[in-house]
Backbone as CSV, one residue per row, in Angstrom:
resi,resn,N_x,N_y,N_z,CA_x,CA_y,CA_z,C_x,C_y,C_z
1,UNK,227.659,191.270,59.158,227.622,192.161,58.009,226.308,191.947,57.266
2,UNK,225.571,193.149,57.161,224.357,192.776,56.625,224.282,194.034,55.237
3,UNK,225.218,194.686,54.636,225.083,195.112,53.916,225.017,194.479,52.798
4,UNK,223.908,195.447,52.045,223.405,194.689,50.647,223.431,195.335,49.331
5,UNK,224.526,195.623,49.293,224.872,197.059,47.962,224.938,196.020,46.668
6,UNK,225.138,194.879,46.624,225.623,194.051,45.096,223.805,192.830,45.222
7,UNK,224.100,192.657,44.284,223.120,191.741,43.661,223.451,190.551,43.620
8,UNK,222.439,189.953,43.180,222.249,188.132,43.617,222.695,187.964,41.983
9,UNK,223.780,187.277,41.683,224.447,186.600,42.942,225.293,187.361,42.645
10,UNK,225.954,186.849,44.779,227.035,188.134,44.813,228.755,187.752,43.835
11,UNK,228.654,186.741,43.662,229.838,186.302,42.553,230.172,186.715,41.520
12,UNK,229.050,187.268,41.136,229.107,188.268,39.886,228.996,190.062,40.250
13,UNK,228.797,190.352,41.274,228.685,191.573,41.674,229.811,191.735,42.212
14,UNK,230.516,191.156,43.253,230.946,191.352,44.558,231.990,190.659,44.114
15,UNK,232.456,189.908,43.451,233.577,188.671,43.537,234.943,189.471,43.986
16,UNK,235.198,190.351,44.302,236.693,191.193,45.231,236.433,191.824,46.362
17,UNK,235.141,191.650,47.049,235.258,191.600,48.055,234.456,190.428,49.087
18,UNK,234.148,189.468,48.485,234.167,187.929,48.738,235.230,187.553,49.438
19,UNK,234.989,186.478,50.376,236.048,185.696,50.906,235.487,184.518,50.924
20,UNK,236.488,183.271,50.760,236.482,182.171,50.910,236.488,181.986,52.631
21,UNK,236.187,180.321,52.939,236.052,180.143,54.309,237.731,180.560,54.934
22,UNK,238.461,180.134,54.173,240.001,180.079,54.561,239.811,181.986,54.926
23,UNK,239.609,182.375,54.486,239.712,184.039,54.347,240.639,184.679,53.036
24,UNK,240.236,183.655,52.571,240.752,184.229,50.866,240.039,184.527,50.013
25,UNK,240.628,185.812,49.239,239.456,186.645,48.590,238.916,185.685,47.226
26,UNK,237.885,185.105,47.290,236.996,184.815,46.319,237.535,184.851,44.830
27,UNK,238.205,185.964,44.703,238.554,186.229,43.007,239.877,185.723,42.749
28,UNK,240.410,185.286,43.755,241.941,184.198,43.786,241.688,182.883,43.267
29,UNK,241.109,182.447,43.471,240.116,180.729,42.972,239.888,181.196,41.571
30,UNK,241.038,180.023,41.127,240.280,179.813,39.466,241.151,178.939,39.027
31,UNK,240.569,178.556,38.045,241.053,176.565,37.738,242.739,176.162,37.599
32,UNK,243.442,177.606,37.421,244.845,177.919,37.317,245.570,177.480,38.556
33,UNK,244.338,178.083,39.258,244.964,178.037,40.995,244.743,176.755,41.385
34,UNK,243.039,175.917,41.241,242.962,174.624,41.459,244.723,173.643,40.877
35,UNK,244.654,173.492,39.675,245.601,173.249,38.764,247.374,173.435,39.744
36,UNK,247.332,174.405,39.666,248.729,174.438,40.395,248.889,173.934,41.683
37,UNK,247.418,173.429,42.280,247.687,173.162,43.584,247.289,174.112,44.823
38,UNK,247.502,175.155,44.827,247.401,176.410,45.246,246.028,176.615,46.452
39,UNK,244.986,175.887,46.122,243.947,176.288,46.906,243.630,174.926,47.435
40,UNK,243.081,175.125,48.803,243.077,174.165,49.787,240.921,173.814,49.992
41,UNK,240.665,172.997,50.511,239.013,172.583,50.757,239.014,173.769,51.482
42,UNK,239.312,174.469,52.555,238.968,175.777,52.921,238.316,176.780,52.059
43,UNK,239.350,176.869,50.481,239.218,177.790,49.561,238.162,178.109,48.579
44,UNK,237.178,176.397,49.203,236.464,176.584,48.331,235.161,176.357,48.713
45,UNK,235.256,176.334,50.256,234.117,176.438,51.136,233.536,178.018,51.464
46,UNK,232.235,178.684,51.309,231.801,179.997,51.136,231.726,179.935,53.232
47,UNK,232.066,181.647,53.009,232.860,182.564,54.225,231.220,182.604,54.313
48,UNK,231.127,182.612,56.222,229.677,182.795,56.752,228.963,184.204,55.958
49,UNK,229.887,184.988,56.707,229.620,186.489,55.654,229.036,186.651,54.579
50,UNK,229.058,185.604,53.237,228.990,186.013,52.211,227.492,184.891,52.288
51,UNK,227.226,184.211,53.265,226.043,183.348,53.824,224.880,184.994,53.969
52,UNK,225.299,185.604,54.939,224.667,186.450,55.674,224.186,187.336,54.658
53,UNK,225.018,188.017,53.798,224.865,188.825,53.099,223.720,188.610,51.828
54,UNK,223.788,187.379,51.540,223.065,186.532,50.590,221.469,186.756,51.386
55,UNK,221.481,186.439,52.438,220.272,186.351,52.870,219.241,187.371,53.339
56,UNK,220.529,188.560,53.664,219.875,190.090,53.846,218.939,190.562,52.406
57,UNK,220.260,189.971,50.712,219.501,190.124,49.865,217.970,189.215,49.444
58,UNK,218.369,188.332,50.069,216.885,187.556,49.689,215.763,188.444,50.688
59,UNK,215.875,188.748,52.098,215.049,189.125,52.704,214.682,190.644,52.106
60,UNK,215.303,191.615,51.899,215.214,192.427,50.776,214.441,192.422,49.678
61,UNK,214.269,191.378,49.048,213.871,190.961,47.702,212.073,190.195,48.315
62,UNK,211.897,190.372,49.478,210.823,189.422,49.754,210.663,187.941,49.823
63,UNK,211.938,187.413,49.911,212.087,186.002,50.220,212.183,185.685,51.506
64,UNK,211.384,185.791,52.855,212.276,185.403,54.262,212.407,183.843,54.508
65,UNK,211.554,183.170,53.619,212.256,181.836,54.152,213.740,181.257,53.795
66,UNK,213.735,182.101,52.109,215.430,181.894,51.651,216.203,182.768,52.321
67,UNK,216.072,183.533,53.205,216.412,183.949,53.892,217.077,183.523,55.291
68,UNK,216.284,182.682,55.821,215.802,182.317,56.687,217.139,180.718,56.250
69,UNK,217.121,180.407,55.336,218.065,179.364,54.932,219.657,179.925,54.876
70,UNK,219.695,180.528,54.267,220.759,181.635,54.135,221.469,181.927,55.524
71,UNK,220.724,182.310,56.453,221.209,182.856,57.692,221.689,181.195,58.515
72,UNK,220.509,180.444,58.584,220.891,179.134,59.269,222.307,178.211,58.785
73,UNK,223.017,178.830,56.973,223.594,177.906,56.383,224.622,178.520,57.252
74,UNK,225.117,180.134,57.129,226.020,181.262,57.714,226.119,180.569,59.124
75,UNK,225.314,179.984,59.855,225.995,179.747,61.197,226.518,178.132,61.495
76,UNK,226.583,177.360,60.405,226.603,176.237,60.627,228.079,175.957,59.580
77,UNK,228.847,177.238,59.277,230.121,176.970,57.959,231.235,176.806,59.385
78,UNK,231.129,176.911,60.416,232.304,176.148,61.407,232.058,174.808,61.739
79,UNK,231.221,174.389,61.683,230.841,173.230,61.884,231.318,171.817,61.347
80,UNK,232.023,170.866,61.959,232.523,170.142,60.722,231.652,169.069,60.178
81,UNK,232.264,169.082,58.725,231.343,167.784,57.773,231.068,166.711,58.507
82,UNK,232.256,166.201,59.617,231.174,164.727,60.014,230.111,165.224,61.009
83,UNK,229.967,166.388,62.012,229.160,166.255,62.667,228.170,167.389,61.887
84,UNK,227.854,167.796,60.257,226.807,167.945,59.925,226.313,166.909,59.084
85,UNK,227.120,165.864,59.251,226.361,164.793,58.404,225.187,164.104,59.704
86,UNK,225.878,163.888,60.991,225.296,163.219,61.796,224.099,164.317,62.272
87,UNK,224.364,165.587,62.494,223.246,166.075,62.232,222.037,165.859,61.568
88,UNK,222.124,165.952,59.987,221.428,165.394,59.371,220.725,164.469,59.222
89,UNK,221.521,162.964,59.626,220.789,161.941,60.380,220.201,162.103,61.300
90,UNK,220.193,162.593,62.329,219.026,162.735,63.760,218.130,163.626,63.255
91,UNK,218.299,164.793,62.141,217.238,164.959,61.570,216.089,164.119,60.961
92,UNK,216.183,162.959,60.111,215.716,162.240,59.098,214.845,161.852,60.760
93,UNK,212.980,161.610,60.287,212.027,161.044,60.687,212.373,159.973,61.947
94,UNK,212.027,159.620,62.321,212.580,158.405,63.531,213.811,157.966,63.632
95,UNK,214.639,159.050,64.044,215.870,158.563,63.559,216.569,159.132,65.471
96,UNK,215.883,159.699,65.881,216.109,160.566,67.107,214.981,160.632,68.159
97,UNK,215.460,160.567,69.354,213.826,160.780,70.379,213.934,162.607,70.515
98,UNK,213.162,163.048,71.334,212.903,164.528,71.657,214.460,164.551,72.520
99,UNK,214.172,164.468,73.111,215.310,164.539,74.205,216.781,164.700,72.961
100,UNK,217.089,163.731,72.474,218.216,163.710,71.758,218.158,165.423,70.753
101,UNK,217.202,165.373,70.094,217.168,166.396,69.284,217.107,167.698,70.219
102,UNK,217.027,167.640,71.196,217.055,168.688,72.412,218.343,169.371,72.491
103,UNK,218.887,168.098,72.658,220.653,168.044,73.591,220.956,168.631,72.256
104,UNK,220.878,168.156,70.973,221.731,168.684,69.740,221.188,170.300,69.513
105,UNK,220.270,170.641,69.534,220.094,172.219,69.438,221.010,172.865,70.491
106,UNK,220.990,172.851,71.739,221.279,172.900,72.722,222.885,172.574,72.443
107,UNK,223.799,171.953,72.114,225.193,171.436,71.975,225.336,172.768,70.799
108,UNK,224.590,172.501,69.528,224.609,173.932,68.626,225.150,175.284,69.037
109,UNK,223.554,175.235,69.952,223.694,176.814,70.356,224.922,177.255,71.088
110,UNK,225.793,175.985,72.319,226.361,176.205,73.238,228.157,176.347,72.365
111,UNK,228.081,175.508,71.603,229.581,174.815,70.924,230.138,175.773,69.939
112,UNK,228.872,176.532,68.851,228.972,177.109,67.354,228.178,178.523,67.462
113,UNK,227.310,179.195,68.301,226.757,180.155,68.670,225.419,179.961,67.310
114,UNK,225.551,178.738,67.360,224.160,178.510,65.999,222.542,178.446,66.652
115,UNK,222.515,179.800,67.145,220.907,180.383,67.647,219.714,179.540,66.976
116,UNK,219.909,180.224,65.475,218.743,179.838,64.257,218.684,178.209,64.141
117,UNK,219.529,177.780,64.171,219.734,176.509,64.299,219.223,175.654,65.460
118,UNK,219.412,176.309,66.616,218.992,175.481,67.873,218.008,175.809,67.742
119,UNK,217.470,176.724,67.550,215.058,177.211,67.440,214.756,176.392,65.924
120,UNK,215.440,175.973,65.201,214.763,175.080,63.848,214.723,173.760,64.186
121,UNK,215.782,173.236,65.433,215.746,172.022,65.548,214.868,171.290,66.430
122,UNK,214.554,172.530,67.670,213.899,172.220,68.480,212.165,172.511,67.998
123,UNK,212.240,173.250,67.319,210.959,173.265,66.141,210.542,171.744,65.542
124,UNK,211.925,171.403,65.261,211.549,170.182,64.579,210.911,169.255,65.288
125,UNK,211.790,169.013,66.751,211.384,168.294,67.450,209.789,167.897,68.188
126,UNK,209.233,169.159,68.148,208.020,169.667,68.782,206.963,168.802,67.461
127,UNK,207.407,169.248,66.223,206.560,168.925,65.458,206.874,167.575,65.268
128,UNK,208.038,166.980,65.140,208.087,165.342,65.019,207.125,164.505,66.511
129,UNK,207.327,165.280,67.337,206.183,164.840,68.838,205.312,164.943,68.153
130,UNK,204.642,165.924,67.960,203.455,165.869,67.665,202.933,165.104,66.143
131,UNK,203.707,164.749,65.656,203.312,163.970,64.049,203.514,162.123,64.418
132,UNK,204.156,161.636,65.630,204.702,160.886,65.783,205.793,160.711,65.038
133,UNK,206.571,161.152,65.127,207.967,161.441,63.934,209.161,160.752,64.901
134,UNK,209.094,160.903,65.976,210.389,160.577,66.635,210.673,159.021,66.655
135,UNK,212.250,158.756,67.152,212.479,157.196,67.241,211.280,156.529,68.538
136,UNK,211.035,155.082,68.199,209.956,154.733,69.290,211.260,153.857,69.893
């Protein structure tokens, strides 16, 4: 979905036709609902969609690298917290050889259909070779 009819941010434009990751509409969440119990860590994790949409408006607006963030965040909301934490670590400077950071773009692309993700990582990799960045 790349339509871009509401404004940044879409929470204030859009908040009824928002969805949460669970697939609950956005305008259901509110401290009543926290409070009673009612909404789950799903509910309060943002739906790829509303990733995508965010980023059509930034690219719109002349932003493509927030853009460009936007789209990479949208493919990485299936992904779970421990293996984007460990992600993150084989990101950090010598923390990974080429090869490793290979296999993980590559596991990305194959596991989560995270395209943008496997070309940023393997980006990374190229440039940590070449900076001496990787684990020795």
């Amino acid at each position: 979905m790349t339509e871009t009819k509401g404004e940044y941010p879409l929470r204030d434009s859009e908040t009824d036709a928002l969805l949460t990751h669970s697939g609950r509409p956005l305008s259901d969440i509110s401290a009543d609902a926290i409070a009673a119990g009612d909404i789950t860590g799903d509910d309060l994790r943002t739906h790829a969609d509303t990733l995508r949409r965010q980023a059509a408006i930034a690219r719109e607006a002349g932003y493509p690298q927030l853009a460009a963030n936007f789209s990479r965040a949208a493919e990485l909301t299936d992904v779970p917290n421990d293996e984007l934490l460990k992600i993150y670590e084989m990101l950090r400077p010598e923390r990974a050889s080429y090869d490793e950071l290979t296999r993980l773009a590559d596991y990305l692309e194959a596991t989560y259909g995270a395209k943008e993700n496997a070309a940023f990582i393997k980006d990374a990799a190229a440039t940590y070779r070449e900076r001496n960045l990787l684990r020795r």
